[in-house]
N, C-alpha and C positions, 0 to 999 in steps of 0.2 A: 470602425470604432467599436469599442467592446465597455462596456459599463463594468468597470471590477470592483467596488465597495460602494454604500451609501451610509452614511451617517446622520442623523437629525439630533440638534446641539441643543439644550433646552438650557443653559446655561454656561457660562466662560469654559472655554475648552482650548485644547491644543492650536488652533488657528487663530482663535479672536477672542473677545471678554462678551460678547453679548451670544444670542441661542443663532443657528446659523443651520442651513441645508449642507452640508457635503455630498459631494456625487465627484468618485475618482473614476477619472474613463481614460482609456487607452488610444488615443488618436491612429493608433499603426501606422499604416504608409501614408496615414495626413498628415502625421510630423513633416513631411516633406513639402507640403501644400499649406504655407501663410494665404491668408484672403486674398493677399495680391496677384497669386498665380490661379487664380477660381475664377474665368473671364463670366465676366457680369453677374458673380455670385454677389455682391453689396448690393448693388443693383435693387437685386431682383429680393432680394433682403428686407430694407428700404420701403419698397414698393409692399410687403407685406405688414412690416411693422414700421411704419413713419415717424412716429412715436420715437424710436430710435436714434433719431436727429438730434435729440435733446440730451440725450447722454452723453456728459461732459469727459470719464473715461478720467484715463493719468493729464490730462489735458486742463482739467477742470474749467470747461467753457462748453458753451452749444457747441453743437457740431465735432467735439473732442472724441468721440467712438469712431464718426462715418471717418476722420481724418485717421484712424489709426487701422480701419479696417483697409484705405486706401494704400496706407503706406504698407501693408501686409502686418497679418498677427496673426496667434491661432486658433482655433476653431475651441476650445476650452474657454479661451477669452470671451468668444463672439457667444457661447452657449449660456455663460454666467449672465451677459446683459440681458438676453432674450428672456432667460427668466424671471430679472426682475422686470422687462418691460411686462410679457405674458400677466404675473401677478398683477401689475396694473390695472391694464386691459381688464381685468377681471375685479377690479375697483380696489386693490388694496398697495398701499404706497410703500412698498420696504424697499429703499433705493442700495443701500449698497453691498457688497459682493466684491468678490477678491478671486483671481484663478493664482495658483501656483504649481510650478511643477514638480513632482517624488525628485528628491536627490536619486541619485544613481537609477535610471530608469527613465530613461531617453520617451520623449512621447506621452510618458503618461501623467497626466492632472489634475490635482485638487480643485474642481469647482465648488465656490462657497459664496451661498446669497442670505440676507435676510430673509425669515421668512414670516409670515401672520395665520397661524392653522395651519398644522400639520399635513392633513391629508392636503390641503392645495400645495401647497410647497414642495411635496412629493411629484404631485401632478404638474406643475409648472416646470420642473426638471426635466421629465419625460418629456412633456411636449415642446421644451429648448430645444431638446436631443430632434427630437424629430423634424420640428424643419428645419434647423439648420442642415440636417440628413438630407430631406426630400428635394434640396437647392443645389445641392452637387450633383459632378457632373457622373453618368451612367459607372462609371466606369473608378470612379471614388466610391460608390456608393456599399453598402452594408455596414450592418447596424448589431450590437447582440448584448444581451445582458438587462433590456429596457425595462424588465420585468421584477428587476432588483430593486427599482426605485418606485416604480406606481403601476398599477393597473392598466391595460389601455384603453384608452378614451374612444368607445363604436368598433367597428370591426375592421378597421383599416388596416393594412400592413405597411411598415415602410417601404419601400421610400415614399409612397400613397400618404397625404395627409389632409384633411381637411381643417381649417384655419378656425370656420366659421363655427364650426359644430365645437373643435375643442373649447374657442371661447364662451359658447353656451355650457357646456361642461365644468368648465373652470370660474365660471360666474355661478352657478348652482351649487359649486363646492363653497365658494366664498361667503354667498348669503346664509349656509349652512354651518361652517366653521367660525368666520369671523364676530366679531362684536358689534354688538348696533353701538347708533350712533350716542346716545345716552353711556353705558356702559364704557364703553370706549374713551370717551373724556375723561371722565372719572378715575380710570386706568392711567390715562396719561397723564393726569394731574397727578398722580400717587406717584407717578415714575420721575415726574418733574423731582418732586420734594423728596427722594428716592426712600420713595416708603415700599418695601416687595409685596409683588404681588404674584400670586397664584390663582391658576382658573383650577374651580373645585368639579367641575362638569362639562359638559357639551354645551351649556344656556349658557346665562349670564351669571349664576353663582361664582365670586370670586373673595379670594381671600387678601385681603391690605393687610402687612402687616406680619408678624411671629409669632407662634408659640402663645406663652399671655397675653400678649398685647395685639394680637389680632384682632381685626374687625373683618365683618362681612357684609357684602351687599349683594344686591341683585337686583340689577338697572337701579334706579333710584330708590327703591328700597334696602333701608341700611338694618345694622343689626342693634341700631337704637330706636327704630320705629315699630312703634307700638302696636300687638296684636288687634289690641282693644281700639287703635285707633285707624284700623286699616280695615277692620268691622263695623264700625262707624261711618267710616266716609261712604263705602259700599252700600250701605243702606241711606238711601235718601230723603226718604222721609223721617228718618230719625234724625238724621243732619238737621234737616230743615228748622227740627223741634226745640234740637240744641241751640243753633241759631237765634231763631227770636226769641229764645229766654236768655241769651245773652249779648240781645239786642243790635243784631247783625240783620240787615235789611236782607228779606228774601222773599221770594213768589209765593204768594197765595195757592192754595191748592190742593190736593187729596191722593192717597192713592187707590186706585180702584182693579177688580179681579175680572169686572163681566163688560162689554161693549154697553150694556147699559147704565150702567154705572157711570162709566166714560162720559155718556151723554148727558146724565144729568149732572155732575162735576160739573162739565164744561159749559152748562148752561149757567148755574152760579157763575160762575165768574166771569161771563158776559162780556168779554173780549177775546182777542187773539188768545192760542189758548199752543202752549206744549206738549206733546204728546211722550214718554222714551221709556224704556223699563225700570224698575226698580232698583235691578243691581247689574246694569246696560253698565259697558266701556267704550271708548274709543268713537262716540256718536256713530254708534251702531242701535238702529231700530228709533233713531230721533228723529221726530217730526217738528216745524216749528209752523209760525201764521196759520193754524188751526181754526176758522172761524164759522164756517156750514158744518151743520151733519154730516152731513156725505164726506167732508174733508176729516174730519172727527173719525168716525169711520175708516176710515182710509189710514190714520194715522195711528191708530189703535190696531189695525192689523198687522204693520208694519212692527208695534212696539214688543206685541204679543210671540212674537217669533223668538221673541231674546231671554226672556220670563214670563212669570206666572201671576207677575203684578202689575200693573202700569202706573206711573203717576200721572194724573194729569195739574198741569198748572197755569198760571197765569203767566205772559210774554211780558218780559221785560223789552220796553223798545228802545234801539241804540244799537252799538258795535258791541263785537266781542270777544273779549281780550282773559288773556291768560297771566295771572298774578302768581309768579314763583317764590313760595315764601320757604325760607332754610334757617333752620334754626331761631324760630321766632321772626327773620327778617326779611324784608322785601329788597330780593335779587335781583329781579328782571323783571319787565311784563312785554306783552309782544300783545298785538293786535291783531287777531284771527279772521284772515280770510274766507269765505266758502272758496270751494272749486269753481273757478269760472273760467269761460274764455271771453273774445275781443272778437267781435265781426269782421271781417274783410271786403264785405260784400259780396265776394266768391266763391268761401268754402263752407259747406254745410258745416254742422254741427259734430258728426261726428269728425270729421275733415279737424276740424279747429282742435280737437280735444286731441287727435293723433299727432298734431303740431307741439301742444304744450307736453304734451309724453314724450317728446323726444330731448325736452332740457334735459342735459346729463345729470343733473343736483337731481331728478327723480328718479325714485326706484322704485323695489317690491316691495312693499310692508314698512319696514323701518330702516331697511340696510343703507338708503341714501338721506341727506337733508330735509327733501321734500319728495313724497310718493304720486307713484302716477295716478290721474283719474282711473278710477273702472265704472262702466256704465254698468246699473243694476236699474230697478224699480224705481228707488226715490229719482235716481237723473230725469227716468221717464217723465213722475209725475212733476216733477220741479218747473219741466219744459213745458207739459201739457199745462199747468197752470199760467201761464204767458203765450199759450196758444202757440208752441213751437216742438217739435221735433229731431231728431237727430239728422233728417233727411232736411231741415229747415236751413233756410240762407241768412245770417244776421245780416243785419246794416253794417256798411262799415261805421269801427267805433263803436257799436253794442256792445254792451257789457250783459252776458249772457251768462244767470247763476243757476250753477251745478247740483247745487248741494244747501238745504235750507241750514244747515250744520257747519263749524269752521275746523272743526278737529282735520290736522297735517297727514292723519292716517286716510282718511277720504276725498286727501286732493287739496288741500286748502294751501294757503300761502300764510305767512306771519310779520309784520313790520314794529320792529323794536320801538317800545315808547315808556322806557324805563326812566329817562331823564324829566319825562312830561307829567309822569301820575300825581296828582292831589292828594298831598298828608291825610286828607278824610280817608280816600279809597285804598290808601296804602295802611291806613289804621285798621280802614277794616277788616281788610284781608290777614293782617298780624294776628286779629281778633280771633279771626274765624279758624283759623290752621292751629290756631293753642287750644281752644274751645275745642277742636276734635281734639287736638294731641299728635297731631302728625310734627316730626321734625323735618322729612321733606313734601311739600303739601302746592299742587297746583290748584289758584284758584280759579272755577270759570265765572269769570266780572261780565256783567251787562252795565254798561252805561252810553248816555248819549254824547258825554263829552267827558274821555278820561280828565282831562285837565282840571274840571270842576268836580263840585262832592255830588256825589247821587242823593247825600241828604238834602240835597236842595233841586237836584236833576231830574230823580228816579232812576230808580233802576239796582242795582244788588249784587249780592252773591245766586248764582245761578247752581253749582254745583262744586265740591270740593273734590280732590281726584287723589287717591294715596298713588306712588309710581309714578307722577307724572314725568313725560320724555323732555326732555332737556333741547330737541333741533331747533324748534322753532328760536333759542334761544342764541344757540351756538351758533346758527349758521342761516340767520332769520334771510328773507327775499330780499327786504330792505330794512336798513339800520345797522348799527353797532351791533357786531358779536359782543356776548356778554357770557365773561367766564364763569360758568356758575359750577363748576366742577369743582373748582377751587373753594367755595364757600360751602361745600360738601361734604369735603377732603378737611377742611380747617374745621369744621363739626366734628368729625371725627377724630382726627388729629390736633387738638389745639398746637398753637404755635410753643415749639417747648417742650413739647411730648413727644415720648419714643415708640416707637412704630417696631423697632426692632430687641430684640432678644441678644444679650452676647453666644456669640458663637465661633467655636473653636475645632478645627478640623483639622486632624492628625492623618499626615501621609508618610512613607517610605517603607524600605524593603521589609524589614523587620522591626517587629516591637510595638505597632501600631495599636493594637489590641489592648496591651499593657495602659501605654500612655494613658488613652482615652478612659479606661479605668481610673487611673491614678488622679486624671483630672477631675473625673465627676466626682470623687471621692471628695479634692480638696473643695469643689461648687458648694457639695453636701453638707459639709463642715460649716460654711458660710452660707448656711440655712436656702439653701435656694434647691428648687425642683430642678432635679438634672432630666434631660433626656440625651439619652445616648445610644448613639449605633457601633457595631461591630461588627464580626464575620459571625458570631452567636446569637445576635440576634438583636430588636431594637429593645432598648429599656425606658422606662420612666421611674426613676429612685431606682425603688427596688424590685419593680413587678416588670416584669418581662411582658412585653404586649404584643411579640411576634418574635418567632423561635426561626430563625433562617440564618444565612448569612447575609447581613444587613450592612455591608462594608460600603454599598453604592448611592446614588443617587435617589432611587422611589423610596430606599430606607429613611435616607434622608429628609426629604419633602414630610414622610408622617411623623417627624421631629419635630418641623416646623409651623406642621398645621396642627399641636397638639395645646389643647388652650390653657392647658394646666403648666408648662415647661417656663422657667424662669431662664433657665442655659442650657443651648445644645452643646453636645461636645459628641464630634462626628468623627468615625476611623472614614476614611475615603482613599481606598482601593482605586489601583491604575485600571481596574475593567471599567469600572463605573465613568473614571472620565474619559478613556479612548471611546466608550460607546456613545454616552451621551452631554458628557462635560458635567461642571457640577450642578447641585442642586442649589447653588445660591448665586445671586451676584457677586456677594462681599463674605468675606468675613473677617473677625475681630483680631483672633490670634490665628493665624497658620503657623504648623509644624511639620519641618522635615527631619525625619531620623535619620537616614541614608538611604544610601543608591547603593544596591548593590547587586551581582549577576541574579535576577530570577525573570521568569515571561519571556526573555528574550528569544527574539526569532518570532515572537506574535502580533498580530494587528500593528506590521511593521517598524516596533522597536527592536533593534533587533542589534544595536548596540548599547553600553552605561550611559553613555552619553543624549541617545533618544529616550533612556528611561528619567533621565532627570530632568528633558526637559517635558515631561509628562509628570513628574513629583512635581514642579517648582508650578505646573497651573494653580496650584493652590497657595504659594504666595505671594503669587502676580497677583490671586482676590483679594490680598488681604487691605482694608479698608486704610485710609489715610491716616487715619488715628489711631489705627490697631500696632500689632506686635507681628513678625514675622521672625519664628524661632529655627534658628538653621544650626545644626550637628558640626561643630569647629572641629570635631577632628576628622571630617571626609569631606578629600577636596573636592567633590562634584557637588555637594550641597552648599559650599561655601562658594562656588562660583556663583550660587544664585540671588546675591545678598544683589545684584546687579540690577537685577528686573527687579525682583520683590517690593511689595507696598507694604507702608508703615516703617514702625521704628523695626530700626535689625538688632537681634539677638540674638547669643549663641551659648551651646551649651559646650564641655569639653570634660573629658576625662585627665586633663592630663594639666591642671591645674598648679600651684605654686611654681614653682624654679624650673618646670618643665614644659609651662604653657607656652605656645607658641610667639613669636615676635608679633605677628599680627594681633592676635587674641590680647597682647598685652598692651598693644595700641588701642587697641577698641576699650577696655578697662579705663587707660589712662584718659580716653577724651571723654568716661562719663558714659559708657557704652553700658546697653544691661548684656551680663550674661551669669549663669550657674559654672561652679566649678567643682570637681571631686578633686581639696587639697589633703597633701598630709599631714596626718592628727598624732597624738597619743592613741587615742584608739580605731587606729585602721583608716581611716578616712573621713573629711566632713564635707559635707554639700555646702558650700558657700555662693551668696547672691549679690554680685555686684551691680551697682545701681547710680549712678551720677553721682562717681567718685565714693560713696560709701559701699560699705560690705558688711553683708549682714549673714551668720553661721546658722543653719536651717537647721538640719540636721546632720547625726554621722553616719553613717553608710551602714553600720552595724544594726542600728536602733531602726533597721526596715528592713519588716520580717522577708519582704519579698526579693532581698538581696543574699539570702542566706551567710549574715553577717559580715553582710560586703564583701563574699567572695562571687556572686553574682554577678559582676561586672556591668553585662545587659542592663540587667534590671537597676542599676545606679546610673549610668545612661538617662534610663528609661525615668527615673524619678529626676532628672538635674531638669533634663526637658519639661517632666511637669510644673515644676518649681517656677521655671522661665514664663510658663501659662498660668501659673495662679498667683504669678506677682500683677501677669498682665489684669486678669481682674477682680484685681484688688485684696486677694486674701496677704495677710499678715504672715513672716516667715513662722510665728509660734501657730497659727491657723493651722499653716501647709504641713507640720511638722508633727503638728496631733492627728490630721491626715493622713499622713505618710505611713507612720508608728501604726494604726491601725489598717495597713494594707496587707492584707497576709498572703495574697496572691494564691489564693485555696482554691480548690473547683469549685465551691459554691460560688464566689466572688469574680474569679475572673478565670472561667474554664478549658485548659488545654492550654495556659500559660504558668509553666515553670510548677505543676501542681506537684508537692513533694507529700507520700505517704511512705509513714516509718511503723506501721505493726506489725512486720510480718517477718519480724527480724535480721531483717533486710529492708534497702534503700530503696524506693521506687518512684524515677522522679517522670513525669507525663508532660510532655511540650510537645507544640504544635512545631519543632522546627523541618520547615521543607523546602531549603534553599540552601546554599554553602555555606552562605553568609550568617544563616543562623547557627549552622551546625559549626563553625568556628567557634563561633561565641560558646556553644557549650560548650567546646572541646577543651576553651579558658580553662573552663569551670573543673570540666574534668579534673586539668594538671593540677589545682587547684584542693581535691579531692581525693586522689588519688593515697596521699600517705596514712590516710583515716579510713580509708574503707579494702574491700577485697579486690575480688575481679570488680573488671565493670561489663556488662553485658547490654548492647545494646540493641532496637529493633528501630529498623533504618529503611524509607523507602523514598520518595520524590513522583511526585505527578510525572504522568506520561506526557504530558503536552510539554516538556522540557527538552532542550536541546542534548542531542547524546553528549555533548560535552561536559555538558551541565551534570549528568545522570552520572558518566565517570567521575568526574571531582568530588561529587558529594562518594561515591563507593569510595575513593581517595582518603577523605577527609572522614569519615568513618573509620578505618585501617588504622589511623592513627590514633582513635580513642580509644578502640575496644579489647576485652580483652576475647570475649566470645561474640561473634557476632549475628545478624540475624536477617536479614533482608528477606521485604513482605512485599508484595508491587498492587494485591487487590484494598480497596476498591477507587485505586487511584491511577489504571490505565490509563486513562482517555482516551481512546481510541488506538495505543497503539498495540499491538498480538500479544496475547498471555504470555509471559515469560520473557520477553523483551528488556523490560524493566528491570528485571532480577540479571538477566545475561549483561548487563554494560553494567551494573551495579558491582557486579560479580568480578568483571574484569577491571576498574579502575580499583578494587580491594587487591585484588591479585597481584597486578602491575607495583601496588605500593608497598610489595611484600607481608601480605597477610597471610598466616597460616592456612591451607588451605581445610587442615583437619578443620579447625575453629569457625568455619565458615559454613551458614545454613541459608538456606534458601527456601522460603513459604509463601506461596502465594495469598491463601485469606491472611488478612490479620489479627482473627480471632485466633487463631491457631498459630502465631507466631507469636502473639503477647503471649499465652500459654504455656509456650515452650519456652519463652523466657522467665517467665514467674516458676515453673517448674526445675528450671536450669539452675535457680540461683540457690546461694545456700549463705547462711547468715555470714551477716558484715558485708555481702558484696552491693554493688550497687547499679540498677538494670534501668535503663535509659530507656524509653519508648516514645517514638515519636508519630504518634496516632492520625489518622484521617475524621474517624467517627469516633471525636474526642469524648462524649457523655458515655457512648457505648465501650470502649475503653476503660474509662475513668471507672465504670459502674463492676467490670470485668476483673479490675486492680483487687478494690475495696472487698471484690466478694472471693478474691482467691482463698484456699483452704490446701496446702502445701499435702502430697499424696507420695507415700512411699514405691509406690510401681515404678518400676525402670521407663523410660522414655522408650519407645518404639521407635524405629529407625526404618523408614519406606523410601523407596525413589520412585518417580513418575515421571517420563519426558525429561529425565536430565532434572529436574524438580527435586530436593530433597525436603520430606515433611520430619520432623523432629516430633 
């Protein structure tokens, strides 16, 4: 077996719509070995993970896996389960997973599982690979590649595995990656009402939500709860204060700095007495039934280890229950256990307590429902006050308490009594959570009978808690789970409220750049904050907040966590989804411009047909209620109106008496599309619309058509047109948009940038594929009887297939009159001068002169030689890599009477 790719999905991608593990492995001579010729490989399988019994498989029933490993399958197959059981095993529940195998490529397999935390999902992959590895027989066995996917787990080598130690391994990643259980609800409640969500960190910081209409939280603190009120609850004696002056029943009592103080506190008030710090969490350092010095003492030591204050006060007597108030209202309340155990008559104490840690509902800290007992000092003295010990035997039937505190983090249990609490104590708790100002506010209640008022009972509010955790509620020992994420989520979200931002994401081979321009342009018009990505970089309006190529997904994502952005409008690039899919679940409008030869041979596209179906992931997003804008005149985008979500629109060039019979169907049933028909003047943009049509503008009157002989660039605006009817601008809107797009460097850089003072024509595009270079070559013929020579400077990324690399020298030949081929700093990897030699021979082949032909490796020195070379009226094409450093090279030319020097180097000619 040999591991050749891994990929981690953080959104809809080439395989499936949600974020997903890829790990491509090579089975080799196991193609030849289904499960069912691996004597007692299920077996012994089985026997490791039993768990596996329950995986229903294409079967969808128990037992649906073991019956398909029986009848034989393959080890890709068996590797995807393993991993979601592994995740499991290590507490986190992502059940499904898909294997498929590479077309053409016998043996080799797409495995793809859900996953929850990257780095486990990585690590669960790895340790699929390896025991299914370590189960076969001597002589199947080797393994290569394991290090593409995760780290290894100890010093093992395969086929060597240990089972027990990965699952400690892979359980320490989980409780590190994953999300508690609070968090977690919250999350899923937000994905119920598919409101997105983003994790902003390693913790619990997460983003609900887009752009403006984000919210944040972190665990139950949201980004509505109040500084001032999260400094309040922390101090308790200021609590307290607030309290009885707004006549909320609470303990008597003081805080104090010295053990003496302690003492005489606690003598006032001359009963059972509480001991816990000032600004203590989680019943850490609480002491309760305080009533000798010595226990005083004791419980003051204990508080002091936590802060620098202590309170001491008086014991409310009764149970003690947790009152979850959200937004003003009373959600849940749960009845708070201490840690205890149940005698057996047989087993000590510590014995009892290693029994109740083995419920699986407990874990480490917060990671499960309920956490395990840890014996520390308070256990000690808890026992010793009942004259028992850990070495102690209860009765059977003793109820043996752990812990004088009920807090879930120190062992406790919780029993739901939401339907039972008394309007009094449900009043008060309202009271008490508005009086601080918390909008999510746990109350800790003392009473002796929730059912009754404590105004008639006794007993109070004991402490108010900002952050409190949500398990006891969600997933109490006994009672009704109660959804309180939901009444969270609905604080945040009233019902009615949008959660999301429109968003508009522009894909295909050329012109992407443009579009996205053109769109935020018309957003702008219709007063809203744009933010937008490109290959130049991400923007908000007009300020540039990151200078890169920003065509991918992490560009993406700081679009959508930007709290100022009213509308993204995203270019999104085939690297960004083969690496990591997109950056969103959904979006509003998808756009394809075409499919045309470029990448191919890479990250296995390596036909039109695998590139389109890599365009079209982005209008498989497109939301049910959105627009999905597909290019009518190229039939690989119009294959995709099949898959795509939302309403289908198309754009076409080829409009009145020549649009297509299809395109005229789609018209006739009420279909939207843009059309470039014939005017009096040159051309008009027209928008059809459920049976109306409506004339945008003319192709002339948009500077970045150069009077509608552009072609591209009318394209490029009919598709915007298609996006700013989708939301909601006006064709007179889109139209005073349009009129002021001048497609300048400053505006939209290394697209179509035309400078005319230097008494000659200098036009600057990024085109680096055939298909762009066609488009200009329109333009050319188009061009041609109004200007001189044309002069062009012509290269293509190395990472391009030689065929590709001839075509474009091809398709060059045919434009130019002098030409110029540059190959730095756009190798990639392949030898100096490489680039320039296939460029060289597809000009040749297409009968280019061979005088007229220059060859220069830098590109400062071939735009140069082109700006040098021209002489007025002619017009010199460059098509740039380091388009600002260019652009800036153009502007600053200064025309020099010196003859051109004439050098050769390696076959190299420098001009």
């Amino acid at each position: 077996m040999r591991v050749l790719e891994t990929a981690t999905y953080r959104g809809p991608n080439l395989y499936a719509s949600r974020p997903m593990m890829r790990i491509q492995l090579d089975l080799g001579a196991l193609e030849a070995w289904p499960t069912n010729r691996l004597a007692g490989f299920t077996d012994h399988l089985m026997v490791a993970l039993p768990g596996l019994e329950a995986h229903g498989c294409s079967y969808k029933a128990h037992g649906g896996l073991l019956l398909r490993m029986r009848e034989g399958t393959w080890l890709g197959h068996v590797i995807e389960h393993v991993a979601l059981e592994l995740q499991k095993l290590a507490g986190v529940e992502a059940g499904r997973g898909k294997t498929r195998s590479v077309k053409g490529r016998p043996g080799v397999y797409n495995i793809l599982y859900v996953y929850e935390g990257e780095g486990l999902g990585r690590a669960v992959g790895r340790a699929a690979i390896e025991l299914v590895h370590s189960l076969l027989p001597h002589d199947l066995q080797g393994v290569q590649g394991l290090d593409r996917i995760a780290p290894p787990i100890g010093d093992l080598t395969p086929p060597l595995f240990d089972l027990r130690r990965t699952l400690e391994h892979l359980r320490a990643l989980a409780r590190r990656e994953t999300l508690g259980p609070t968090t977690r609800s919250l999350v899923n409640e937000a994905r119920r009402r598919g409101i997105p969500v983003q994790r902003l960190d390693e913790q619990s910081l997460i983003q609900l939500g887009w752009g403006a209409r984000r919210k944040l939280i972190r665990a139950s603190i949201t980004g509505q709860t109040s500084h001032i009120a999260v400094m309040t609850a922390g101090d308790k004696a200021l609590t307290k204060t607030l309290l009885a002056a707004a006549g909320v029943p609470a303990p008597r009592g003081g805080v104090v700095r010295t053990l003496d103080e302690a003492l005489v506190q606690a003598e006032r008030i001359k009963g059972p007495v509480v001991l816990k710090p000032l600004d203590g969490n989680h019943g850490r350092g609480v002491s309760l039934g305080l009533e000798t010095p010595e226990q005083v003492r004791w419980g003051y030591e204990q508080a002091i280890k936590h802060g620098r204050r202590v309170i001491v006060e008086e014991q409310y007597v009764g149970l003690d229950y947790r009152i979850l108030v959200i937004g003003g209202q009373v959600t849940a309340v749960a009845e708070r256990v201490p840690a205890r155990v149940i005698g057996d008559g047989a087993s000590t104490v510590a014995q009892l307590i290693e029994t109740v840690n083995r419920d699986p509902r407990r874990g480490v800290g917060h990671e499960r429902v309920m956490t395990r007992i840890v014996v520390d000092d308070q256990v000690r003295e808890m026992l010793a006050r009942v004259d028992l010990s850990l070495e102690s035997v209860p009765e059977a039937g003793a109820v043996v308490t752990l812990r004088a505190t009920a807090n879930l983090s120190t062992g406790g249990t919780a029993i739901d009594r939401t339907e039972i609490i008394h309007p009094d104590n449900a009043a008060i708790a309202r009271r008490a959570a508005l009086t601080v100002g918390l909008d999510v506010a746990g109350i800790d209640f003392m009473a002796p009978d929730i059912t009754r008022s404590v105004r008639e009972t006794g007993g109070g509010i004991v402490e108010i808690n900002a952050a409190p955790g949500f398990r006891m509620h969600l997933e109490p020992s006994e009672g009704q789970p109660r959804d309180v994420a939901k009444a969270v989520i609905a604080n945040l979200f009233p019902p009615g409220g949008r959660s999301r931002i429109p968003l508009v994401a522009v894909t295909g081979t050329n012109g992407k750049s443009t579009v996205v321009r053109m769109v935020a342009r018309i957003a702008r018009e219709m007063g809203k904050t744009v933010g937008l990505t490109n290959t130049t970089g991400v923007y908000v309006n007009d300020e540039r907040v990151l200078e890169a190529d920003a065509s991918g997904p992490k560009s993406a994502r700081m679009v959508l966590r930007d709290p100022t952005v009213d509308v993204a409008v995203l270019e999104t690039a085939r690297g960004g989804m083969l690496r990591e899919g997109l950056a969103f679940d959904r979006c509003d409008i998808g756009i394809v411009l075409n499919v045309t030869a470029d990448h191919l041979g890479l990250k296995g596209v390596d036909t039109l047909e695998d590139l389109a179906l890599v365009k079209s992931i982005v209008t498989e997003a497109v939301s049910r209620r959105g627009v999905s804008v597909l290019n009518g005149d190229d039939p690989l985008t119009l294959r995709m109106a099949r898959r795509a979500g939302g309403r289908i629109a198309y754009f076409t060039l080829q409009g009145g008496s020549q649009m297509s019979p299809f395109l005229q169907k789609h018209v006739a049933e009420g279909g939207l599309l843009a059309a470039l028909e014939p005017s009096a003047q040159g051309g008009e943009l027209a928008l059809y619309d459920k049976g109306r049509r409506s004339t945008v503008i003319h192709a002339e009157q948009i500077p970045a058509t150069l009077n509608g002989m552009a072609r591209f660039n009318v394209a490029n605006a009919l598709a915007a047109i298609v996006a700013g009817h989708g939301l909601g601008a006006s064709p007179e809107l889109m139209a005073t948009a349009l009129r002021a797009f001048t497609s300048s460097h400053a505006e939209n850089p290394g697209r179509f940038n035309v400078h005319d003072t230097h008494g000659f024509r200098v036009i600057v595009d990024y085109a680096h594929n055939p298909g762009a270079m066609r488009a200009m070559g329109d333009l050319v013929v188009q061009l041609r009887p109004s200007v001189g020579r044309v002069i062009g400077v012509v290269s293509i990324p190395g990472d391009r297939r030689d065929e590709d690399i001839l075509e474009m020298g091809a398709i060059a030949a045919e434009m130019f009159d002098e030409l110029i081929f540059r190959e730095l700093p756009d190798g990639r990897g392949r030898p100096a001068g490489s680039v320039l030699s296939l460029l060289t021979q597809g000009a040749l082949e297409a009968g280019f002169p061979t005088e007229r032909l220059h060859r220069i490796l830098s590109e400062t020195r071939s735009v140069d030689a082109a700006l040098r070379m021209a002489r007025p009226g002619d017009l010199v094409l460059v098509f740039p890599t380091a388009v600002d450093a260019v652009w800036n090279q153009v502007t600053a030319f200064q025309a020099s009477p010196t003859p051109l020097p004439v050098t050769s180097d390696q076959g190299i000619v420098y001009v």
